[in-house]
C-alpha positions as CSV (number, residue, x, y, z in Angstrom):
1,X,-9.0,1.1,-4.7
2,X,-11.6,1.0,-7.9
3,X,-9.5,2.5,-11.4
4,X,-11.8,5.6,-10.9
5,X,-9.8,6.5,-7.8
6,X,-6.3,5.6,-9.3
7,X,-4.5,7.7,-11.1
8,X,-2.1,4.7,-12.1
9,X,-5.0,3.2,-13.4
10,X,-6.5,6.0,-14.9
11,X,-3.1,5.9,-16.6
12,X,-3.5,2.2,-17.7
13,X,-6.3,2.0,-19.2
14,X,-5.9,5.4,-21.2
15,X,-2.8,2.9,-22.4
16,X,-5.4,0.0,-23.1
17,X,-3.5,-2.0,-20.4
18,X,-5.4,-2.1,-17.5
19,X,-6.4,-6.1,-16.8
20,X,-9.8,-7.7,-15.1
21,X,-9.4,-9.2,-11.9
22,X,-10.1,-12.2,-13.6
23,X,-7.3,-12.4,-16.0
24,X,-4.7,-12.9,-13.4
25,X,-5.1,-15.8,-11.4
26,X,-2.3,-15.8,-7.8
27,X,0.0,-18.1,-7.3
28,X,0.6,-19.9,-3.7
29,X,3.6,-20.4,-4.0
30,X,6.9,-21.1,-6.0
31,X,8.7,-18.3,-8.1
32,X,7.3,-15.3,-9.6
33,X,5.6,-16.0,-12.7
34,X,5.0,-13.8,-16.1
35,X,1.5,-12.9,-17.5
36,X,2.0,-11.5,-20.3
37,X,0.3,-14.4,-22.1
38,X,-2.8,-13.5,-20.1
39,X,-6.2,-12.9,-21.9
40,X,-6.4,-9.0,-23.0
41,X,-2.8,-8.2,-22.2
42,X,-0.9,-5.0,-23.5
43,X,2.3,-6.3,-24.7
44,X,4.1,-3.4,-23.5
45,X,2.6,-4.8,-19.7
46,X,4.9,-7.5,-17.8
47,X,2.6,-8.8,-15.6
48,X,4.0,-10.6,-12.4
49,X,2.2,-13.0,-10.0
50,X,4.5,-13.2,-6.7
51,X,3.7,-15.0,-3.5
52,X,3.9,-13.7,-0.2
53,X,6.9,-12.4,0.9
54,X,8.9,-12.1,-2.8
55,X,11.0,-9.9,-3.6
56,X,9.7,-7.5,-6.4
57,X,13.0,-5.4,-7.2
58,X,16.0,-4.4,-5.1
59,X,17.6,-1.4,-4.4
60,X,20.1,-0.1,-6.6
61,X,18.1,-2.4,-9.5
62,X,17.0,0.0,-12.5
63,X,14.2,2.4,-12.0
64,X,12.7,1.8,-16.2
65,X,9.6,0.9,-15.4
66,X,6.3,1.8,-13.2
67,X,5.4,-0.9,-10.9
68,X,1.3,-0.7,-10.5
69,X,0.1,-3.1,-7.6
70,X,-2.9,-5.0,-9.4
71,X,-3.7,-7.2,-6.5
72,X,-2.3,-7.8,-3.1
73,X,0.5,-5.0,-0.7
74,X,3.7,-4.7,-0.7
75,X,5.8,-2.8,1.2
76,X,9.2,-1.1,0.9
77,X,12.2,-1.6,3.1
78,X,15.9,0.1,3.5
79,X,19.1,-1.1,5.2
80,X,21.4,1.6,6.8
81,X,25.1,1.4,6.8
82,X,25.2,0.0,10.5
83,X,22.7,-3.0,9.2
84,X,19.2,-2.2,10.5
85,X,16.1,-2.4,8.8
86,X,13.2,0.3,8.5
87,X,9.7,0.0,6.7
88,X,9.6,3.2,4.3
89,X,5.8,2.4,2.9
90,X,2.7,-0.4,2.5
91,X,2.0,-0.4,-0.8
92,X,-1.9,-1.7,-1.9
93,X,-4.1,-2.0,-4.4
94,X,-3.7,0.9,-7.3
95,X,-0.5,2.5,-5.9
96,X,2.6,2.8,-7.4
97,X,5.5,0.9,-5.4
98,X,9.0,2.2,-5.7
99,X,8.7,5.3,-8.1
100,X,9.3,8.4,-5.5
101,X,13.5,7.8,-6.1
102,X,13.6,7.5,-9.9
103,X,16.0,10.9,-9.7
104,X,18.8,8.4,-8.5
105,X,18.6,6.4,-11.8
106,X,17.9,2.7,-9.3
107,X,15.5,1.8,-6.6
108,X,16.1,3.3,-3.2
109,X,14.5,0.5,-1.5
110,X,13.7,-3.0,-1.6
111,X,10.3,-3.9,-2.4
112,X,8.7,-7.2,-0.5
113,X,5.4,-8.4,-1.4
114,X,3.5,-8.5,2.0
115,X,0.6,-11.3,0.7
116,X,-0.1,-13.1,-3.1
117,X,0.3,-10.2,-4.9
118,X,0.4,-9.3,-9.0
119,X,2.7,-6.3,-10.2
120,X,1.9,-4.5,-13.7
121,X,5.3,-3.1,-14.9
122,X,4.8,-0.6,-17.8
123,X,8.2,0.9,-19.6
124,X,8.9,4.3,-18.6
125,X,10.2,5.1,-22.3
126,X,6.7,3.8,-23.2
127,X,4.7,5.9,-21.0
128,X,6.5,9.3,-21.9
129,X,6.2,8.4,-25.9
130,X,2.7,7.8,-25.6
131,X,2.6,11.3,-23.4
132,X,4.1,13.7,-26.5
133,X,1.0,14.2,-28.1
134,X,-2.1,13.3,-25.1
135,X,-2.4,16.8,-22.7
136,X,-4.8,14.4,-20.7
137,X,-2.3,11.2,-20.3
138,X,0.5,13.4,-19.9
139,X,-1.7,15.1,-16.6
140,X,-2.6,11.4,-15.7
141,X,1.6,10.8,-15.5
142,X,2.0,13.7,-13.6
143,X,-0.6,12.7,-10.9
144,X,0.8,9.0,-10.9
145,X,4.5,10.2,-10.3
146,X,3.3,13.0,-7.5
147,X,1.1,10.0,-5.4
148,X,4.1,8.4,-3.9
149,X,5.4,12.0,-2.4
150,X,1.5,12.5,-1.3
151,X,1.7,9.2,0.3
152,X,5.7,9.9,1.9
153,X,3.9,13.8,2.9
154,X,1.2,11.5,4.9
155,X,3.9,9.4,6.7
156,X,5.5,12.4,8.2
157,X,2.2,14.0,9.5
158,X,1.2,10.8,10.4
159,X,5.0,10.5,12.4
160,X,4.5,13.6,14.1
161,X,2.1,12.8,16.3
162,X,3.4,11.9,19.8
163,X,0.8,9.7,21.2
164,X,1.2,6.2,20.3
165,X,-1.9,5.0,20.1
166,X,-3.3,7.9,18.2
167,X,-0.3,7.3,15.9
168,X,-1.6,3.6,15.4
169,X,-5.1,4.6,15.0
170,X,-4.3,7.4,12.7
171,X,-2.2,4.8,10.8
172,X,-5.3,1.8,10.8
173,X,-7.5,4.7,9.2
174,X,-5.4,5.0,6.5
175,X,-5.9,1.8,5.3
176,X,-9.6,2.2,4.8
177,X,-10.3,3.3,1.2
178,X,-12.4,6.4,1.1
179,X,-15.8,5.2,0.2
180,X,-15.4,2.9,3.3
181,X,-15.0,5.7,4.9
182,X,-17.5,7.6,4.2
183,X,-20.7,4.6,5.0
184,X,-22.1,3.4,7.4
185,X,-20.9,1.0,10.1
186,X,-17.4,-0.1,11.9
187,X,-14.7,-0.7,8.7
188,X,-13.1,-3.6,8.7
189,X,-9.4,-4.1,8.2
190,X,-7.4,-7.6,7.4
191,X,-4.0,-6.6,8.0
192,X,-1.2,-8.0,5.8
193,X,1.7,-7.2,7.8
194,X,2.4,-8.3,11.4
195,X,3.1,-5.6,14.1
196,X,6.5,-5.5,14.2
197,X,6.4,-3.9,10.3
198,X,3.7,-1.8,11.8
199,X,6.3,-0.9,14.4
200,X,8.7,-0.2,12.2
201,X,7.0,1.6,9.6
202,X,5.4,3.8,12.8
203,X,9.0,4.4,14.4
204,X,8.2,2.7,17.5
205,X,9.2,-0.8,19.3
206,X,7.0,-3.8,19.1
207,X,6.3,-3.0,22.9
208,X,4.9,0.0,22.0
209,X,2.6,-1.1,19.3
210,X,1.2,-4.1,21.5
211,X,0.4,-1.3,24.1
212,X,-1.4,1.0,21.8
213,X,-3.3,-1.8,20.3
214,X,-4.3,-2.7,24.1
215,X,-5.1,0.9,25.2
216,X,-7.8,1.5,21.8
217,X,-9.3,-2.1,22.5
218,X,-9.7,-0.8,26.1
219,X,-11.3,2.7,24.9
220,X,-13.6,1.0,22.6
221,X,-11.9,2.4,19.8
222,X,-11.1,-0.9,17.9
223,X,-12.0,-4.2,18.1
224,X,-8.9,-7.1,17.4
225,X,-9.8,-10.7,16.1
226,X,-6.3,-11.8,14.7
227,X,-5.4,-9.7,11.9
228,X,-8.8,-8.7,11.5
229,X,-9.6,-5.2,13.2
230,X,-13.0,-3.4,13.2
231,X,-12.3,0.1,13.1
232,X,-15.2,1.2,16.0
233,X,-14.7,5.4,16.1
234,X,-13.6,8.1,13.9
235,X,-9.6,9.1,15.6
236,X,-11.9,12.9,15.3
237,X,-14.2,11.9,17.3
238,X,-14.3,10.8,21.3
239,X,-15.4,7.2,21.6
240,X,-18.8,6.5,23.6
241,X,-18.2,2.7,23.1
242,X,-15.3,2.4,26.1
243,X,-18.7,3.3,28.6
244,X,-20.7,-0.3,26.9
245,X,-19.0,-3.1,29.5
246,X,-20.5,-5.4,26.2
247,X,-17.7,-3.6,23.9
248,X,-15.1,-3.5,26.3
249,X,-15.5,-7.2,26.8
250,X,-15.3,-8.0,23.5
């Protein structure tokens, strides 16, 4: 996602805080690490560089900040009473990760980075001061605290749908950004989560999501290498590619 697209960067760099990809070199490992001595920082910006599979924040932790995924996913995770998991949201590039709850006064959820990832916090008390006086940054806020109930209004449509496998496509799609989209050629996605987050996030069993991925590689919908999945037809539109023996042997 480019800042043009992101309200939540729209919103940083209105604040002078939005960072080059440059600035923020990611770890491979160890702890989470500060940046706020990075070149061009805001000093109102904590800047965290986490590897795979950190913990960002955890639930019941205080919601006083807006955490801005610079670089990397994440994704969000609740425990019920009885002690199961669920996958609530992936969270990428230029999307706000655990704001949709601030109501309750602490995270809802636990937020796991899903890959090398760096997090912008900005204070909340910051944000709102700078809003008093800015009609435009305070319309930038409110489109940054709406996304994430966009985003959870997209995972019930998306949960809906009874088919499976049009529930994984439709799901795959959604993780092309929109100028993708909208050129010419197969999209190609690296996943950053395995298929039993899929599963989870999707409401099915790893069973399931193993069969949908083998039903769309047998309609010539997709093509898997790995993690790597080249998108092949529009979920709108009926694949042709299923009738090329070449595709379906691929």
């Amino acid at each position: 996602m480019t800042p043009a697209s992101s309200p939540a960067f729209a919103l940083l760099a209105r604040l002078g805080g939005l960072p080059s990809v440059g600035t923020l070199p990611l770890m491979r490992g160890g702890h989470a690490r500060r940046l706020n001595g990075a070149p061009h920082s805001s000093p109102a910006i904590e800047r965290l560089s986490l590897p795979a599979r950190t913990t960002l924040f955890d639930v019941g932790e205080p919601l006083d900040a807006l955490h801005i995924v610079f670089q990397g996913s994440l994704k969000t995770v609740v425990t019920a009473a009885c002690g199961t998991t669920r996958i609530t949201s992936f969270v990428r590039r230029g999307e706000v990760v655990g704001f949709e709850q601030r109501r309750t006064g602490g995270h809802a959820a636990e937020a796991i980075t899903l890959e090398p990832s760096v997090v912008l916090a900005l204070p909340v008390s910051k944000i709102e001061a700078s809003c008093g006086d800015d009609p435009a940054l305070l319309h930038l806020w409110w489109r940054v605290c709406a996304a994430p109930m966009e985003r959870h209004a997209a995972q019930l449509i998306l949960l809906a749908r009874r088919l499976v496998h049009e529930r994984l496509e439709r799901f795959l799609w959604s993780l092309v950004p929109a100028p993708t989209v909208m050129a010419e050629g197969a999209p190609r996605l690296h996943l950053a989560m395995g298929r039993g987050e899929i599963a989870s996030y999707l409401g099915m069993t790893n069973e399931s999501v193993s069969r949908a991925f083998a039903k769309l590689v047998d309609e010539g919908r997709i093509r898997v290498r790995g993690r790597h999945i080249d998108l092949l037809s529009c979920p709108s539109v009926p694949s042709r590619l299923a009738e090329d023996p070449a595709v379906r042997r691929a």
